[in-house]
N, C-alpha and C positions, 0 to 999 in steps of 0.2 A: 984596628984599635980606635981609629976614629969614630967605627959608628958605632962602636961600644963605648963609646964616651959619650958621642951624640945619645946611645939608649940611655945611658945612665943619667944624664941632665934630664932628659923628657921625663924618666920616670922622676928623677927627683921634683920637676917643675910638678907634674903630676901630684907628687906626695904633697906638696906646698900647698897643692889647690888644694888639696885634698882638708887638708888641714890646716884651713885657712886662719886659727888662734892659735896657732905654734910659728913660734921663730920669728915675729911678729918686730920689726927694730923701729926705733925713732930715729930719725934722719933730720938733719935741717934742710933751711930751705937758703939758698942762693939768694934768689929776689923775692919780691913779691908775686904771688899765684891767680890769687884772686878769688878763691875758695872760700875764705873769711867774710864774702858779700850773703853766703848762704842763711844765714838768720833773717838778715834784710830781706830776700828772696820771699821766705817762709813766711814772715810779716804781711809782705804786699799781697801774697798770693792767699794767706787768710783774711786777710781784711776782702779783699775783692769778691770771697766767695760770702764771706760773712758767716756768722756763729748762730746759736741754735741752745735756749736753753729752757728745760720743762722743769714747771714746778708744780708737785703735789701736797695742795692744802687739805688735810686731813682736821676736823675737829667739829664739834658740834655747831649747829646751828646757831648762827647769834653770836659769837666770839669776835667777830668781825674780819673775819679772812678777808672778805672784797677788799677791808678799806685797809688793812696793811700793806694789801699788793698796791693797789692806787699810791699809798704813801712812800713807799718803797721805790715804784718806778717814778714816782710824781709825776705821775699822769691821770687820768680818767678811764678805767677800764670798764668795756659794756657792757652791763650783766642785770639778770631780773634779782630782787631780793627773794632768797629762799623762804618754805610757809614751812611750819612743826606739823603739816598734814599727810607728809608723804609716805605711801605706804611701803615703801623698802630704800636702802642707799642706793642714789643714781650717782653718778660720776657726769659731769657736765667739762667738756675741752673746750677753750677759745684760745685762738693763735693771733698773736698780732706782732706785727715789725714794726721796731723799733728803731730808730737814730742817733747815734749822740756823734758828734761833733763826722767821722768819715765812717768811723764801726756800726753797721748793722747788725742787731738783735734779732731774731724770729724767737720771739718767747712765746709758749705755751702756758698757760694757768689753767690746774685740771682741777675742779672743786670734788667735793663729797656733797652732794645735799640732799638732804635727810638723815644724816650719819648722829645716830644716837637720839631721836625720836621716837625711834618705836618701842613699845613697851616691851616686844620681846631681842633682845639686843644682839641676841646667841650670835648670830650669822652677819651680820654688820660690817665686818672684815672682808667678806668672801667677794662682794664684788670689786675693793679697792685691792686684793690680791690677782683675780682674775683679767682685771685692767690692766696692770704692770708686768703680767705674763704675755695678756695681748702685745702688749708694743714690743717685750725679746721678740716674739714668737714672728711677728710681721720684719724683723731685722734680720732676725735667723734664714728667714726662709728669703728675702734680697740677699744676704749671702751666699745662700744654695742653688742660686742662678747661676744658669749656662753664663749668661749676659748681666752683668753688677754695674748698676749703674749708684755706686755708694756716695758719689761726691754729688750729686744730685740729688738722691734720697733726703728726704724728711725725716732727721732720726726720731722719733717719739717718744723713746725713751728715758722713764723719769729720773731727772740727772739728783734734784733734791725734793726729800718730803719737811714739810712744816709739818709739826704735831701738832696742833694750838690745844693747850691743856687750859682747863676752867678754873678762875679763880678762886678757888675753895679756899685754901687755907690750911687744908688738913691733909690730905693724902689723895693719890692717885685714885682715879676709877679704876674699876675691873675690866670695865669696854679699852680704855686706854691701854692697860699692862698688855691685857690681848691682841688686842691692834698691833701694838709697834710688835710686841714680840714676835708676830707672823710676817712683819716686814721688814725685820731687821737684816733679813739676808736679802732680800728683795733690791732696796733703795738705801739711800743713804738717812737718814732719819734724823732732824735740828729739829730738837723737843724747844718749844716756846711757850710762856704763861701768857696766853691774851687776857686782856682789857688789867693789866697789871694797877693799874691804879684804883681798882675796887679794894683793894688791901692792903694793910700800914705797911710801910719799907722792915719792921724787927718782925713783922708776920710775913714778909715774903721773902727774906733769908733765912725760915725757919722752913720755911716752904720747900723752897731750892732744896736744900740741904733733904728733908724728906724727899725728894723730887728723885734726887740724885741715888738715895739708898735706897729706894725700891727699885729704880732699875737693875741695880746692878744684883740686888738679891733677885730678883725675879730673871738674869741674865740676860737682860733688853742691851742690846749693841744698838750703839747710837754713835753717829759720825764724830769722829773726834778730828778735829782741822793736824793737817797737818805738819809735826817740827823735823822732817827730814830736811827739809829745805833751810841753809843759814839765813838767805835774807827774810823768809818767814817765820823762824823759827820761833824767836822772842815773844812777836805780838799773837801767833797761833798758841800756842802753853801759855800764854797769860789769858786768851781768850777761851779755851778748853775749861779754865777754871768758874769760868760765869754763868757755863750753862746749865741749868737751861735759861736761854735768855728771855728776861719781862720787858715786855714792847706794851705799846701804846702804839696806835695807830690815829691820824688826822688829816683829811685832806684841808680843814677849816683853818685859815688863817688869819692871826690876830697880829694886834701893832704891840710890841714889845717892846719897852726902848725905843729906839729908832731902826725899829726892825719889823720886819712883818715875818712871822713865823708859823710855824703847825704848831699848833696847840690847842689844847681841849679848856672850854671855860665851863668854871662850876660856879656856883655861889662861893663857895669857901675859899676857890684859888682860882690857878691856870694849868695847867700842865703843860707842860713845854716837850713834843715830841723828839726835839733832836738835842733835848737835853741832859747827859749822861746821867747828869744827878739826880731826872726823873725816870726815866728808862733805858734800857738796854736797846733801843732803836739802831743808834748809831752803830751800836757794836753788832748787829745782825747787820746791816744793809753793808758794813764794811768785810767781813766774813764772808757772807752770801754773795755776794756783786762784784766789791773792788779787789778782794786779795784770794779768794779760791774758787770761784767760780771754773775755774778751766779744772782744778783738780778733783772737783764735785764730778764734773763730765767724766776726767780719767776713773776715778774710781766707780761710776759708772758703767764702762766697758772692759777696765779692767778683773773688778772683784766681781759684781753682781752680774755682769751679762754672762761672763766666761765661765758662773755658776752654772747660770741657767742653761749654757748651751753646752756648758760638759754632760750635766745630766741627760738631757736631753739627746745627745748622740750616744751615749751608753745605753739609754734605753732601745735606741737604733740598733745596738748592737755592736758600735763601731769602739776598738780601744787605739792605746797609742802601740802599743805591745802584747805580742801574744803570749800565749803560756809559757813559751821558751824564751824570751824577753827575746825577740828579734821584730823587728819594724813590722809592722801591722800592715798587710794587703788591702790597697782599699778597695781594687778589683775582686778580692776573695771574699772580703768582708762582703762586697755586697751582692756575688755568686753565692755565700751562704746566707744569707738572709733571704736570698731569692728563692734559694731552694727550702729554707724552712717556710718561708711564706707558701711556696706550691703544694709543697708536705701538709701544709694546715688547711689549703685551700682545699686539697681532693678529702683531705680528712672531714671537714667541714659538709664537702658534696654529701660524702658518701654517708656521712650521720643522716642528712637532711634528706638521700632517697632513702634510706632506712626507716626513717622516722615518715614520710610520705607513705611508706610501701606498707608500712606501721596501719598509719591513719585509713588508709586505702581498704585496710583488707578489714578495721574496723569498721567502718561505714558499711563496708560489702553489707558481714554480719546485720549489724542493723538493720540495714536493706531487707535484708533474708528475713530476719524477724520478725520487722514491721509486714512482710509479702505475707509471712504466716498468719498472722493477726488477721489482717485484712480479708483472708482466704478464709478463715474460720470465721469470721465476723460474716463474711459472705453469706458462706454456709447456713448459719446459724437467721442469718433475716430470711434466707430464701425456705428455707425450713418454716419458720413464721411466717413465710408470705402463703405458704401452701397448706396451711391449717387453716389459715385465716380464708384462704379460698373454697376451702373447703366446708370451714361454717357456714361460709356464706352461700354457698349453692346449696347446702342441705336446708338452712334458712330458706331459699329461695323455692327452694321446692315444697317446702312444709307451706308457704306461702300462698304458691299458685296451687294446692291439693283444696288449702281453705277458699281457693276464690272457685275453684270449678264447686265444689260442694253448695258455697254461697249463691252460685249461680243454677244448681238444679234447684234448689230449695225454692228460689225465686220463681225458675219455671212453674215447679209443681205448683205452687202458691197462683199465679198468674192463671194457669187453667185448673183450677178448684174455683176460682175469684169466676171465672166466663161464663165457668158451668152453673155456678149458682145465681148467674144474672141473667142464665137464657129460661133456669129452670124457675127463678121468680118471674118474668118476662110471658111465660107461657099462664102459668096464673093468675094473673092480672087478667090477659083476656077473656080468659073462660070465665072468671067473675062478673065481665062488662058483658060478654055472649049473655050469662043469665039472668040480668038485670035487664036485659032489653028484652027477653023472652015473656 
């Protein structure tokens, strides 16, 4: 009885582990534990490793991306000014750390330059999509290590994109609707009007307001801050309502008052960078930096990465469940992949000696053809070479027949020529004989 009592707890302990969200009680506590230090913990132990945040400025040339990020971090960031001569979009990364008071920064700013320069614009997207795939793609694959070195890794993945939209006045570009809408699944996407101050404040809440209804007829998802959270909730749904946000960006500081601030000086006024009533600055660098920055990162690894790395393992092959919804082998999964791979590879061979053995017995042929030719060509000069030897030794004989002829004629000529010089020769004397007679 006892150890049927003993079985029956173990398997029950058993079923408990087993089922470790059933039957689940809350208990108090006697004293204090000390458990409740665990946030503190998590605190020191982030702060000590320190945080990691990328940003992708997306927008044409001239909007003034450098000098927002400068304004932004209020610092001096080091970078060449871009030229309208480039002949495709480059993507440009600089990383630098950062300090504020014990919290280390490693921020990234990943520019576009050349983005919306060229005249033909079609493809303009394709390297600032192909970039944000590279950096899953290099995370993906430090997670598919034997050996994960994750808390050490350089995450590179882009946690938020700026959009800097041009100050028109009138409606979105076509490069822009394009653009975001192929990275909205990508990246997190905070649409912004640069250099807001080229256009009146009742023309740039006629702006926003178009801004906002082409996105959403065009079906462009753009980050909307977060109100799950009560302590955020308020000022994130009051700030969701302002975007897109018009910034002014200034590293230049003027005296104000008895204040020295960013601001931009024109003939006609100032423009006061950090001042709401002129732009939306504050309300981006408070958003972006002070109150979501950490949920920029979560949504991050949780929406856009775990997109890209679902997909990406299904094209592997790999599911959660198989056809009979029972837990997915991953030892089978990848015995079957292995074996369609081997399947494809001999498949592959065996086209490739066929199409070889193909090639092979064509060439033969040609070979043979080309031997024919050659052989008949032969034929055919050596044939010509023996007529032609042929004339020519009949030539040659016709030749030597005329020099023996040319040379009796000569003979005969030669003693005709003696004979009639011995027979004048003889006459002469007999004339001299009778003259002296």
């Amino acid at each position: 009885m006892e150890a049927e009592a003993k079985s029956g707890s173990l398997e029950d302990s058993w079923a408990f582990i087993q089922r470790p969200g059933e039957g689940c009680r809350t208990v108090p506590l006697a004293g204090h534990v000390g458990f409740d230090s665990l946030p503190d913990q998590l605190v020191n132990k982030s702060v000590s490793q320190g945080f990691c945040f990328n940003i992708l400025c997306v927008g044409e040339t001239g909007l003034g991306k450098s000098t927002l990020m400068d304004t932004l971090f209020n610092t001096k960031f080091e970078g060449e000014p871009a030229t309208h001569t480039q002949p495709g979009v480059q993507l440009r990364s600089n990383t630098y750390d950062l300090q504020e008071s014990n919290v280390g920064l490693k921020l990234t700013i990943v520019s576009t330059v050349g983005f919306g320069d060229q005249i033909n614009k079609e493809d303009s997207y394709k390297p600032i999509v192909e970039f944000i795939d590279a950096q899953f793609e290099a995370y993906l694959q430090e997670e598919l290590k034997i050996r994960r070195v994750l808390h050490t890794y350089h995450d590179s993945r882009i946690h938020a994109c700026l959009y800097f939209i041009a100050p028109t006045g009138h409606s979105l570009k076509s490069l822009d609707l394009v653009t975001m809408k192929k990275l909205d699944s990508k990246v997190n996407i905070i649409p912004i009007i640069a250099k807001s101050d080229a256009i009146s404040k009742s023309e740039l809440t006629k702006f926003k307001i178009k801004i906002t209804s082409e996105l959403v007829s065009n079906g462009v998802q753009i980050y909307q801050f977060p109100t799950d959270d009560e302590s955020v909730a308020e000022i994130n749904g009051t700030m969701n309502a302002h975007l897109p946000f018009a910034v002014i960006g200034s590293t230049e500081e003027l005296k104000i008052g008895n204040k020295m601030m960013k601001a931009r000086q024109y003939p006609w006024g100032t423009v006061q960078v950090e001042n709401e009533a002129h732009c939306d600055f504050v309300k981006l660098r408070e958003m972006l930096i002070r109150v979501n920055m950490d949920d920029l990162r979560e949504q991050t690894h949780s929406r856009h990465y775990e997109l890209y790395r679902r997909c990406k393992l299904e094209e592997m092959g790999f599911k959660d469940t198989d056809p009979d919804s029972k837990p997915f082998s991953l030892q089978e999964t990848y015995e079957a992949k292995r074996n369609e791979f081997l399947g494809e590879l001999q498949k592959k061979e065996e086209e490739m000696r066929q199409m070889f053995v193909q090639r092979v017995k064509e060439k033969e042929a040609e070979l043979k053809e080309a031997e024919k030719e050659l052989h008949e060509k032969f034929d055919r000069l050596k044939k010509l070479h023996q007529d032609e030897k042929k004339k020519l030794e009949d030539k040659k004989k016709s030749l030597d027949d005329e020099v023996n002829a040319f040379k009796q004629r000569k003979t005969a000529a030669e003693l005709l020529q003696s004979q009639g010089s011995q027979a004048g020769g003889s006459q002469t004397l007999k004339r001299d004989k009778e003259k002296k007679n």
